[in-house]
C-alpha positions in Angstrom: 6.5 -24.1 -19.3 8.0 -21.0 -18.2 10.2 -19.3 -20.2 13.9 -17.6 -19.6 15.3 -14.0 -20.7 17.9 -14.3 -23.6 21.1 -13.8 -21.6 21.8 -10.2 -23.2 18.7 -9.4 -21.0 20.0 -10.1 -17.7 22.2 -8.2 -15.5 25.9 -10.6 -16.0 27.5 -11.3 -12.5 30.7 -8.9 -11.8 33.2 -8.5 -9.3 31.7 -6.4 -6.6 34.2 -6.6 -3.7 36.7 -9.0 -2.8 35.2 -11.0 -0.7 32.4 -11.2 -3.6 33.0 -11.9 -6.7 29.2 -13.8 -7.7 26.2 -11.2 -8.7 22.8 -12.2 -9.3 21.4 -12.1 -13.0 19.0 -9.6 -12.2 16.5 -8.7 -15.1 17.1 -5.5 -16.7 15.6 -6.3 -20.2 12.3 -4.0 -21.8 9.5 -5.6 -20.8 7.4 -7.2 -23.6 4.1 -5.3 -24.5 1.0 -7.1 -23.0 3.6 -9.5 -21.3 2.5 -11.4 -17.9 5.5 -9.5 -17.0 4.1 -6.0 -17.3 1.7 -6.8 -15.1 3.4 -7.9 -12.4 5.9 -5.3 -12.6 6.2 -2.8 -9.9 6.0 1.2 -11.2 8.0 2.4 -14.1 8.7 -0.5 -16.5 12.0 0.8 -17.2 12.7 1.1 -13.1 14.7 -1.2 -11.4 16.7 -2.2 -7.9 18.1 -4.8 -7.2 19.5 -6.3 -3.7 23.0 -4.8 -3.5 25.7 -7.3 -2.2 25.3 -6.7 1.7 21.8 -7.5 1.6 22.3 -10.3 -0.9 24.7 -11.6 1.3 22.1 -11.3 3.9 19.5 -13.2 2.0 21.8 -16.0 1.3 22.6 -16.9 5.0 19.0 -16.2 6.5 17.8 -18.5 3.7 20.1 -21.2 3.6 21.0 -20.6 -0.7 24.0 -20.3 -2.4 25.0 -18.3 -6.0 24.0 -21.5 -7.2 20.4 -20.5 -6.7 20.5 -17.2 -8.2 22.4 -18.6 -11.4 19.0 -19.0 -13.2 15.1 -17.6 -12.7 12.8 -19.5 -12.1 10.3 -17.2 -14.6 10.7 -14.1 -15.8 6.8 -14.0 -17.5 8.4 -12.0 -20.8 5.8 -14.5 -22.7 2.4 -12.6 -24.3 -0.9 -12.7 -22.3 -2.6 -14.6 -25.5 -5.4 -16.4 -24.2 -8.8 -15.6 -25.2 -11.4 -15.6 -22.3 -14.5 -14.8 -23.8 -16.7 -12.2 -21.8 -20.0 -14.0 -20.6 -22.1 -11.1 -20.8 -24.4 -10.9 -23.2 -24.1 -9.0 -26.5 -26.9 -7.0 -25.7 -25.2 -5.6 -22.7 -21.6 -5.1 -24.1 -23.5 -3.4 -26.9 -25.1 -0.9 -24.8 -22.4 -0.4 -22.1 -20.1 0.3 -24.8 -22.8 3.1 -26.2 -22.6 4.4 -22.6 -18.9 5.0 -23.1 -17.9 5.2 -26.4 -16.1 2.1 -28.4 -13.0 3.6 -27.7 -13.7 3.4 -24.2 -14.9 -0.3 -24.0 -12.7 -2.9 -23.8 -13.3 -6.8 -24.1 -9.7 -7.7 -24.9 -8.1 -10.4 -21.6 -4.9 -8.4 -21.2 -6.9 -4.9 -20.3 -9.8 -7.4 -17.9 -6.8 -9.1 -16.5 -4.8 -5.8 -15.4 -8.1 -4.3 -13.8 -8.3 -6.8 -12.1 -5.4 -8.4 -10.2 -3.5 -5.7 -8.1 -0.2 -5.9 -6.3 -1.3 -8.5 -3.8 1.2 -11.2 -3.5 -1.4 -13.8 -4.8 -1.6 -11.9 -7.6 2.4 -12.0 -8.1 1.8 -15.9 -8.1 -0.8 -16.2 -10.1 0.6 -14.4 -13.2 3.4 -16.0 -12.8 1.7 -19.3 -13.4 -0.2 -17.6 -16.2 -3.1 -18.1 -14.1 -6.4 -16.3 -15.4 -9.6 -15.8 -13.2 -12.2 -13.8 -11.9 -11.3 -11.1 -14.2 -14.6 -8.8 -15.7 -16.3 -9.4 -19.0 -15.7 -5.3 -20.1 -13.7 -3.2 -18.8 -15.3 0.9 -19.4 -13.7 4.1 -19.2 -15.9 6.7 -17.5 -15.4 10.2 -19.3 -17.6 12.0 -16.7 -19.6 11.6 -13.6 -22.6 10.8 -16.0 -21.4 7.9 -17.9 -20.8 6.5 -14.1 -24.5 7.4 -13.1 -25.7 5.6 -16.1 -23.3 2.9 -15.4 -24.8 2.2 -12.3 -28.5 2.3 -13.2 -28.3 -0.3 -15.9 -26.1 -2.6 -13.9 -28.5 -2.3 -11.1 -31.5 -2.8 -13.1 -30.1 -5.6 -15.0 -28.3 -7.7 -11.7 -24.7 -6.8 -13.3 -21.4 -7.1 -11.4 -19.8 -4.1 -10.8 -16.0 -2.8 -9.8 -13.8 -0.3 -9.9 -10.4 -0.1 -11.0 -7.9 2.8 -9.4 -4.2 2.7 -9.6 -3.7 -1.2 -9.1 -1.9 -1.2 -6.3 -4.6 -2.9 -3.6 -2.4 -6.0 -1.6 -6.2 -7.2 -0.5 -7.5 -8.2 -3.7 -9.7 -5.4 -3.1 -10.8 -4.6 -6.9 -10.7 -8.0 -8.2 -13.8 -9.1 -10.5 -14.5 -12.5 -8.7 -18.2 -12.4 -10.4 -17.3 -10.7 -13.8 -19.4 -8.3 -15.0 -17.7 -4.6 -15.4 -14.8 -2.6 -14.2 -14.6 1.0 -14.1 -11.3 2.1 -15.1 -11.1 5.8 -13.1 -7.8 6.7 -14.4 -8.6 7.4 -18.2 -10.0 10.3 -18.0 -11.8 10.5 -14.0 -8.4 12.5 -12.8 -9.9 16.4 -13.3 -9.2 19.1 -10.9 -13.0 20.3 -10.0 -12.2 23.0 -8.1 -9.9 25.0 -5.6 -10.7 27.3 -2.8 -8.0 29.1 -1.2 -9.5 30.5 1.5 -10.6 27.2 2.6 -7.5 25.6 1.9 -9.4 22.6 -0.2 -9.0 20.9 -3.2 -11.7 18.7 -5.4 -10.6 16.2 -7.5 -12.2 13.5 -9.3 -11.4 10.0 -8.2 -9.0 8.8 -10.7 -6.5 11.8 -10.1 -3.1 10.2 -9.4 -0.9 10.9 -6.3 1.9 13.0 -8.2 -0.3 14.7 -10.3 -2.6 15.7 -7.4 0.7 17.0 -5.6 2.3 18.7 -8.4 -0.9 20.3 -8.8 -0.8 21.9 -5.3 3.0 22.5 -5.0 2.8 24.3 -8.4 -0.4 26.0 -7.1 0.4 29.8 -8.0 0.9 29.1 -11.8 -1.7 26.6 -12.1 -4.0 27.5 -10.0 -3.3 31.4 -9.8 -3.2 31.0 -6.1 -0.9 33.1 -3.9 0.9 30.2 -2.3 2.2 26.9 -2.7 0.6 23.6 -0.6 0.6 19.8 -0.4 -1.9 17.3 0.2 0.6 15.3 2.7 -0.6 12.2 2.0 2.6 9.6 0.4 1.6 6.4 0.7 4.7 4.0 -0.6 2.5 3.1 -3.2 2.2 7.4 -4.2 3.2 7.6 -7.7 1.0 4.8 -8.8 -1.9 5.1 -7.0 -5.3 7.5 -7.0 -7.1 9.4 -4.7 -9.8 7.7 -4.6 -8.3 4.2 -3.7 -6.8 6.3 -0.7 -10.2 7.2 0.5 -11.7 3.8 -0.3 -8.9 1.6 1.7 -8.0 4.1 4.5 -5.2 4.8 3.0 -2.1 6.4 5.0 1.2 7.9 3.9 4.7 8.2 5.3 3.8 11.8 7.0 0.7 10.9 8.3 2.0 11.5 11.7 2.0 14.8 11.4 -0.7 15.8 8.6 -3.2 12.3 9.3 -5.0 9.6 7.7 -6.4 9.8 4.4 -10.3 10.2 6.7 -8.6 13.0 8.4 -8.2 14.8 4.9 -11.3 14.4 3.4 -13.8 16.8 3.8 -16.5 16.2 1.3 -17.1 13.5 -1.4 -19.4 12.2 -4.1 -20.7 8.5 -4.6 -22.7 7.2 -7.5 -24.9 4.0 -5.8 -27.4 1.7 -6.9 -30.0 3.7 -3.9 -29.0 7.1 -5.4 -26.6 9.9 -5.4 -24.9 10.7 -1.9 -23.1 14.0 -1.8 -21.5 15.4 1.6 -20.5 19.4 2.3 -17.1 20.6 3.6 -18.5 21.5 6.6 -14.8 21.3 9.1 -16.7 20.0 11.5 -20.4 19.1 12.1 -23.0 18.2 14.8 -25.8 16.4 12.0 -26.0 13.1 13.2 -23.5 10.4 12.2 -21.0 11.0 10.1 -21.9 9.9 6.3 -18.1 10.6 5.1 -16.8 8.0 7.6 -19.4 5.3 6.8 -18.1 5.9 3.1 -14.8 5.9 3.5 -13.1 2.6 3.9 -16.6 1.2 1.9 -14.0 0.0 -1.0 -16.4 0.2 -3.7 -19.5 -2.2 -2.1 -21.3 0.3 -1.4 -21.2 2.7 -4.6 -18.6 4.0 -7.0 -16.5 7.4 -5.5 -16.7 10.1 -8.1 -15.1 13.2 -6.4 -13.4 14.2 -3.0 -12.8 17.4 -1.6 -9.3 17.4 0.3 -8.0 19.5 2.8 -4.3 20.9 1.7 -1.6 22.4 3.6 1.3 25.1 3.0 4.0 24.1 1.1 7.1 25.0 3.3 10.3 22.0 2.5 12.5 24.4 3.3 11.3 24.4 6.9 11.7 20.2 7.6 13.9 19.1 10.4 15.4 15.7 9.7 16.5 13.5 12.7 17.5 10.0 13.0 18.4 8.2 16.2 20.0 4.3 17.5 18.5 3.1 20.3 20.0 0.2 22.7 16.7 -2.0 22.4 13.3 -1.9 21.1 11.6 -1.0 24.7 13.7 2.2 24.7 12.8 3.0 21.1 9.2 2.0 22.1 8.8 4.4 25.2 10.7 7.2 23.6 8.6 7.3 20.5 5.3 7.6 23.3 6.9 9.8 24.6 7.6 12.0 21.8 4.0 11.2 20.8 2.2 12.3 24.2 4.9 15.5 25.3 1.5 18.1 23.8 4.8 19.4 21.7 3.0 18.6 18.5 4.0 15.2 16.4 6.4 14.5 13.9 5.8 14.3 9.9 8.1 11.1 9.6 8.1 9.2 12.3 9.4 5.4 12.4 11.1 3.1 14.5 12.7 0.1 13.1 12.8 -3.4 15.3 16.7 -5.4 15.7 16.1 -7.1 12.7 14.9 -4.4 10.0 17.6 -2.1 11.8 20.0 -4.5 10.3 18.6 -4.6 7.3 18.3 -1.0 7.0 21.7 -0.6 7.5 23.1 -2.8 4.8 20.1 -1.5 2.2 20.9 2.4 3.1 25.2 2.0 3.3 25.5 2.5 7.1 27.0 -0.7 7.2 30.5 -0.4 7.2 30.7 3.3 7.8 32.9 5.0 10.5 29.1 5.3 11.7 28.4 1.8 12.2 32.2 1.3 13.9 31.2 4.3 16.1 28.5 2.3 17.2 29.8 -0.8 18.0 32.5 0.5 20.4 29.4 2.2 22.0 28.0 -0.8 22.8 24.9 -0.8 20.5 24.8 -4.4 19.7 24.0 -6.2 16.6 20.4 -7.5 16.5 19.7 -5.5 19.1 20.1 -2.0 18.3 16.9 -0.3 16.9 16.9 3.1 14.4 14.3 5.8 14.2 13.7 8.1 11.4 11.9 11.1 10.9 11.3 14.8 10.5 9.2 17.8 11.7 7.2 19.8 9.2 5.2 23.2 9.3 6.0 26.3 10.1 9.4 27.0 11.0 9.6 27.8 14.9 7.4 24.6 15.6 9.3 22.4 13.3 12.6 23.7 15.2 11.3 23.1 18.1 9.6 19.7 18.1 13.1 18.3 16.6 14.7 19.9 19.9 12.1 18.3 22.1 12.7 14.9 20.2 16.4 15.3 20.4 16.1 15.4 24.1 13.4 12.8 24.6 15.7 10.1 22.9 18.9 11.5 25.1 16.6 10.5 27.6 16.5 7.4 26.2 20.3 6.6 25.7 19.8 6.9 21.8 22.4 8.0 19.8 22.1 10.8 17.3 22.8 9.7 13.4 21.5 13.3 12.0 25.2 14.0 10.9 25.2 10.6 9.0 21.7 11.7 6.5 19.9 8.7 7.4 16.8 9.6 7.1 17.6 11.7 3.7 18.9 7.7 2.4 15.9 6.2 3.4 13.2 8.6 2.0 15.8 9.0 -1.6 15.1 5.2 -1.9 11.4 5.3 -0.1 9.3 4.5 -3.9 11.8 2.5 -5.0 12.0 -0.2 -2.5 8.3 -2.4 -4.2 10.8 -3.1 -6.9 12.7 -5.3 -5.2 9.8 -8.0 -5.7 10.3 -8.6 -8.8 14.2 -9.8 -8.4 13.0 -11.9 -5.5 10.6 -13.9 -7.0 12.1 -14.3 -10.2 14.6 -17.1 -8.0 11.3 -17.9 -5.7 11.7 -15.3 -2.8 8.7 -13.9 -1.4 8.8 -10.6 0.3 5.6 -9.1 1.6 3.7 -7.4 3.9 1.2 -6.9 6.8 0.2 -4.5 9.0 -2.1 -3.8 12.1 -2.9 -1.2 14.4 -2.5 -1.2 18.4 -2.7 0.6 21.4 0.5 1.3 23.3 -0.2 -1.3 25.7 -0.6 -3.6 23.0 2.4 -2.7 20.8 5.0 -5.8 22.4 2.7 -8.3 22.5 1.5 -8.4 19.3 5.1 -7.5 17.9 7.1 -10.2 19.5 3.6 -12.8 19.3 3.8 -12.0 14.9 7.4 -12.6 15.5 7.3 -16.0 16.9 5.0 -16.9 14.7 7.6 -16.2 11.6 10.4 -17.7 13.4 8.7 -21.1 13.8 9.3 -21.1 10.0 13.0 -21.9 9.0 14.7 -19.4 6.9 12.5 -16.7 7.2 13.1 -12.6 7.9 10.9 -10.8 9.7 11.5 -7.1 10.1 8.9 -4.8 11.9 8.4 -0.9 11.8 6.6 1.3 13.6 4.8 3.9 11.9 1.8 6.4 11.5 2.4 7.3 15.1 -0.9 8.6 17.8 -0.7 9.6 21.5 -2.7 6.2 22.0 -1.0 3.9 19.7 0.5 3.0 16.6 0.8 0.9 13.7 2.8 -2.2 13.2 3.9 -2.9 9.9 5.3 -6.6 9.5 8.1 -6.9 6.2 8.6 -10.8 6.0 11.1 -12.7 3.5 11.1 -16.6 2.6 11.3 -19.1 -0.3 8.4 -20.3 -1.3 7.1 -23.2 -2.8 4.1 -23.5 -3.6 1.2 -21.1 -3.4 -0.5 -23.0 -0.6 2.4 -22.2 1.1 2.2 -18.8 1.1 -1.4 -18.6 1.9 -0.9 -21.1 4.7 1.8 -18.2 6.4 -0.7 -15.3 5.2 -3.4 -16.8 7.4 -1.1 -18.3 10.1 -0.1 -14.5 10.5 -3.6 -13.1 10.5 -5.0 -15.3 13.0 -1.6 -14.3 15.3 -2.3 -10.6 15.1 -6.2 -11.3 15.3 -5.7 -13.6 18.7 -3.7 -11.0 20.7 -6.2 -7.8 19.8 -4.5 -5.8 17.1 -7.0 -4.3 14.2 -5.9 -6.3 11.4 -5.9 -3.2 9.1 -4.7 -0.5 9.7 -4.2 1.2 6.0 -3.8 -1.7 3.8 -7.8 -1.9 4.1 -9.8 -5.1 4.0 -10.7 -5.9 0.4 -11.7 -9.9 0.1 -8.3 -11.4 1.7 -8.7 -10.7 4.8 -11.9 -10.7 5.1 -12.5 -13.8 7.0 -11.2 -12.1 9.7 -13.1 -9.1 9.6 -16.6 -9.8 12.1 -14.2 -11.7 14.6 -12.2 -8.0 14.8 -15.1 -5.6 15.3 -17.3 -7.7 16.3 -21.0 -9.1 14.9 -23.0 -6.0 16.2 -20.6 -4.1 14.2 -20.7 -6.2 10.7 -24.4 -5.8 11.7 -24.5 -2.7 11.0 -22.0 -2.8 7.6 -24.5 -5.8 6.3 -27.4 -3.3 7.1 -25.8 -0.2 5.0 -24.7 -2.8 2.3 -28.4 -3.7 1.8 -29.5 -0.1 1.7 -27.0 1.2 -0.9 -27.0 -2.3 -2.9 -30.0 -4.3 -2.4 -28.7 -6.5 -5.4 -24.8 -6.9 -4.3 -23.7 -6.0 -7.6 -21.1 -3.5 -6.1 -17.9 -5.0 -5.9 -19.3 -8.7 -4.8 -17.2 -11.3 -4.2 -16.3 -10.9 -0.1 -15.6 -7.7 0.0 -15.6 -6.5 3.6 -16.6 -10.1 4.5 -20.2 -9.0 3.0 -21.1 -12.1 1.0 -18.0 -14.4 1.6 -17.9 -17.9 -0.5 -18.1 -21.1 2.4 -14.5 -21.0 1.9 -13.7 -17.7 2.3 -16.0 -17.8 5.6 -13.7 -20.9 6.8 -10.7 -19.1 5.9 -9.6 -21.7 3.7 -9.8 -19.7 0.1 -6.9 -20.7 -3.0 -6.1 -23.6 0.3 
């Protein structure tokens, strides 16, 4: 049975306008230690936000409930992880793996096996929700330095023994989970060590396990802890930034919300280290090379199945906030928004930090979750003629050095006059959405607790591409009653963009969800779209994977896989669609 909050935990409905007099009784209680729930908990586990009333509003007439429904959760998950899986190694290998490590460093325990490894992947939601345990590793080690991790991977070579590795949590691929046992590194213990710092170069080394903020608070504080003479930033946020590492960003090809302007997580690394069962690979911060193919790039994106990332040296950036531009723009339709943000991206005046273009339906959305809605603003623009559902908002800003950031605004400014958009600068849009950027993942949690889903997909596609596959996904969520589907456009490149689809529906059982997942996958994979563009691949998606690039390609992946890790013990399981179960092959896995 699933089990309820004592009423002194919830959030009590209260007047919150006249028209409204019903609020949800979100859950604001402490979160039990070693409870399902603080594992499916988004971030800070005293963080909350909840749906205010426009967008609760909203949720009730796209999904056909009432108050009624949000009167009671369906399962809060406050109850103790108190099962006992037994680990199947043997005691000979815990024994020694733990010597590796240190006992303090070795844990058998289910509640540590079980958080390294689910992530953040919606099945992962589900499952802990239904106090579902699997495919979680027998011992889960704590690396103190690079040569516990070398001596990690020898023995589990020599002796055939699973191994994964465990960032900051946050994969939505089921990239890290332990589908064969065996062991998980946890990186973030004590892996997170600045190695060095070169100014001259403008890099950083870390080790893997260094966390986004404390990688970033690291650089922007760089003249008292590092004695250097300036201030920088890495440039890579990611929504998932304050609870995710560096080397899950190198691992997944991860991007962040300025990647526009300062790239991709393979356009920052310049050097890294990898522990693998064929040896030690170590690459030099050469800028730019001409010695063969590019080592780095096969590496990145590997998400652990090809050996364990140690180290990365990072390219940073000057520190210089003061010199942002901020704009924010309504367009009359998604094909102006569309053409104007090429535009903007193909001028040669440089490219924005933040740059991204809401469709109709997240434009509404926005409006009611940022307090547009209602605003002289939103009155101003509906004498204008910018209609409802139609109407699409783009956000962003210009970073770097002062002249440039002044005057790529002014050349974006004209582009979307151009483009009969209207300028919402004046009304801080943009400063609303990035205030509430990190906190928006803990909306989850108030969503499913009354059997809500919201989640996520993303692609990436040429400009060509970008309305096809846009209104294709579209259709494809519409055919399903009560369901949102919101669409951005992000991570911006003269050539194309990425797609990022944000879809909301009840749910009712977890075949249901799967069914859309892959309904969804096979939309974006039949009309040419990669179907990663940052989230990575991990073992959801991929069954879809050799179909994308192509068999020559996954040829190729198959190939390094056997060189690195003639025994598959890295991170087996389907990872990469490298040794996929018949079911996972048919695309048919948890169906």
């Amino acid at each position: 049975m699933f089990g309820f909050a004592p009423n002194h935990f919830l959030k009590k409905g209260v007047p919150m306008s006249k028209d409204h007099a019903f609020t949800p009784a979100w859950y604001e209680g402490q979160l039990p230690p070693r409870s399902y729930r603080s594992l499916f908990k988004w971030g800070d586990p005293n963080e909350h936000k909840h749906p205010n009333h426009r967008l609760y509003a909203l949720l009730k007439s796209a999904l056909h409930m009432c108050d009624d429904d949000f009167r009671q959760p369906h399962s809060l998950g406050l109850e103790t992880v108190d099962v006992d899986v037994p680990p199947r190694l043997s005691t000979v290998h815990l024994q020694t793996l733990t010597g590796m490590v240190g006992s303090e460093n070795a844990l058998t325990d289910t509640y540590t096996r079980l958080k390294a490894s689910y992530g953040k992947t919606m099945v992962d939601l589900l499952r802990l929700r239904q106090k579902t345990i699997e495919n979680i590793p027998d011992i889960v080690l704590r690396p103190r330095q690079r040569e516990d991790i070398v001596s990690i991977v020898r023995y589990c070579n020599e002796h055939r023994i699973p191994l994964y590795v465990f960032g900051g949590g946050s994969s939505v691929t089921r990239g890290m989970e332990a589908v064969c046992g065996g062991v998980t590194l946890d990186m973030n213990i004590h892996m997170k060590r600045v190695l060095a710092f070169n100014e001259s170069d403008q890099t950083i080394t870390v080790e893997a396990g260094m966390w986004g903020p404390e990688l970033e608070a690291t650089l922007n504080q760089a003249p008292e802890r590092l004695h250097a003479a300036r201030r920088y930033t890495c440039g890579h946020f990611p929504q998932s930034f304050e609870y995710s590492s560096v080397g899950g960003w190198i691992v997944t090809r991860g991007a962040g919300q300025n990647s526009t302007y300062y790239g991709k997580i393979e356009d920052l690394v310049l050097a890294q280290e990898y522990v693998t069962p064929a040896g030690i690979i170590q690459t030099s911060p050469w800028p730019r090379h001409a010695t063969g193919a590019d080592i780095d790039q096969i590496m990145i994106g590997s998400e652990g199945a090809f050996g364990v990332l140690t180290a990365a040296t990072l390219k940073v950036f000057r520190f210089m906030p003061h010199n942002r531009r901020n704009f924010s723009y309504m367009f009359r339709t998604w094909q102006d928004g569309l053409n104007a943000c090429r535009e903007i991206m193909q001028c040669e005046a440089g490219f924005p930090s933040v740059f991204r273009l809401s469709d109709p339906e997240e434009t509404e959305v926005a409006m009611k979750l940022y307090g547009v809605e209602g605003t002289p603003a939103d009155g101003l623009l509906r004498r204008l003629g910018y209609a409802q559902m139609e109407k699409c908002l783009l956000l962003g800003c210009t970073d770097g050095e002062r002249g440039f950031a002044r005057n790529l605004a002014q050349r974006v400014a004209q582009i979307c006059r151009d483009y009969r958009a209207f300028p919402l600068s004046a009304f801080n849009v943009t400063q609303r959405w990035e205030k509430d950027r990190f906190r928006d993942p803990y909306l989850r949690e108030d969503l499913l607790d009354y059997g809500i889903i919201i989640d996520t997909l993303e692609c990436a596609v040429t400009w060509s591409q970008a309305e096809k596959v846009h209104s294709a996904v579209r259709a494809y969520l519409k055919s399903r009653p009560n369901t949102i589907c919101m669409t951005h456009l992000s991570h911006a490149y003269p050539q194309g963009s990425n797609l990022y689809f944000i879809f909301i529906t009840r749910l009712s059982s977890m075949r249901d969800y799967l069914e859309l997942l892959y309904g969804i996958l096979e939309v974006i994979q039949q009309n040419g779209a990669a179907i990663s563009h940052h989230h990575g691949i991990g073992k959801q998606t991929a069954p879809w994977l050799e179909e994308n690039i192509g068999s020559a390609q996954m040829d190729v992946l198959r190939a390094l896989k056997k060189h690195f890790d003639p025994h598959n013990i890295m991170n087996p399981g389907g990872t990469l669609g490298l040794d996929m179960t018949p079911e996972q092959r048919a695309k048919r896995w948890g169906l």
